[in-house]
N, C-alpha and C positions, 0 to 999 in steps of 0.2 A: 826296027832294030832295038827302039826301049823296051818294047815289049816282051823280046826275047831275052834280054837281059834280065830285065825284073823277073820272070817265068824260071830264069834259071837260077839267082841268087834267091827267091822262094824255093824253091824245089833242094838247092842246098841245104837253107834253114830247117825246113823242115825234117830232110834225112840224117842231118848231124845230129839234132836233136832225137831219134828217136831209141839211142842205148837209155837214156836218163829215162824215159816217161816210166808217170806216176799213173798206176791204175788205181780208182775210187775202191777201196774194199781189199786191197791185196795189204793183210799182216805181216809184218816182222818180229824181230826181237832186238833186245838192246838189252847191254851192263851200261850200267852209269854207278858213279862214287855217290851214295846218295846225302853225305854229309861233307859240310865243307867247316874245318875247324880253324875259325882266323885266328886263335888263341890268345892273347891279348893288345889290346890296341890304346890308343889315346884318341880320346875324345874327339870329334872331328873330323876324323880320319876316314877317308871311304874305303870301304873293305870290296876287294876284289873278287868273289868266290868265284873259281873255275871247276865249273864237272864234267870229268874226261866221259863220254858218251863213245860206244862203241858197239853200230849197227852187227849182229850176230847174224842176222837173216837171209832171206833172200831175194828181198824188196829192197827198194827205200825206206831211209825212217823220215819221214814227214812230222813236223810239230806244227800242230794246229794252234791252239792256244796256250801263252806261258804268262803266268798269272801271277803276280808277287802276293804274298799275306799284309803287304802295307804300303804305305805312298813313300817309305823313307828303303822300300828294295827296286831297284831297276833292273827287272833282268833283260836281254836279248836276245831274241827269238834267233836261232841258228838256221841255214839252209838245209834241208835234206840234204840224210848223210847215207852214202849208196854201200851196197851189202859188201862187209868186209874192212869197210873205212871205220875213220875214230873221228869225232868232233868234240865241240865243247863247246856248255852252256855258260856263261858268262852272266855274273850278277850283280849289281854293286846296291852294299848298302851305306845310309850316308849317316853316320854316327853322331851326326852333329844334332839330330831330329831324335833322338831319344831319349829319355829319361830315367833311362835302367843302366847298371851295370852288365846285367848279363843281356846277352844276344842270342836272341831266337828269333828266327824267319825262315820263313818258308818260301820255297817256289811250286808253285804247280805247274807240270807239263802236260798237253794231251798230245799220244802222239798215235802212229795206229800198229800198236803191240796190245797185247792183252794181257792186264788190265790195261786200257789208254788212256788214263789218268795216271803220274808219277810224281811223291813228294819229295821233292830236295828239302836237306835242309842246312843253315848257314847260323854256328855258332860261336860264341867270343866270351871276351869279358873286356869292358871300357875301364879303364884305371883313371 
């Protein structure tokens, strides 16, 4: 009787999941805001940038690697976002680690659109 149980909630798992699957090689496409302007801040202060991302295609958009330009940007990596949806890449940079006025960073994302490499970018000025 466990048997056919587990056999069956496998067999579930399985078929529910299979709208979502990701195939190795299948491109899309995506808009994203490719600048984020936190316009001016006070020292300290962690800047929140948000990039509204919105799958165009006919895939999934899959992000592979998302790569800050410095140890003072955190961004987080988003779940695939299925064709037709909107997501958003989240970044935070921590204002308190800088030594400049002005604010330039960047994020890199790879996702699988062409080109699959995309540079955000998150800019300010610290008063």
């Amino acid at each position: 009787m466990k048997k056919i149980i587990f056999f069956l909630a496998l067999s579930f798992l399985i078929f529910s999941c299979e709208d979502n699957k990701v195939v190795v090689g299948q491109k899309t496409t995506m808009e994203v805001n490719l600048v984020f302007d936190a316009g001016t801040v006070v020292k300290g202060e962690v800047i929140n940038a948000k990039f509204k991302v919105k799958n165009t295609g006919k895939y999934p958009l899959v992000f592979g690697e998302v790569r800050p330009s410095c140890s003072c940007t955190v961004p987080h990596k988003p779940e695939p976002i299925m064709p037709g949806e909107t997501g958003e890449i989240v970044a935070q940079v921590m204002t308190d680690k800088l030594n400049t006025k002005n604010v330039s960073k960047s994020v890199t994302i790879m996702t699988n659109t062409e080109p699959n490499t995309t540079v955000l970018r998150i800019k300010g000025v610290i008063k």
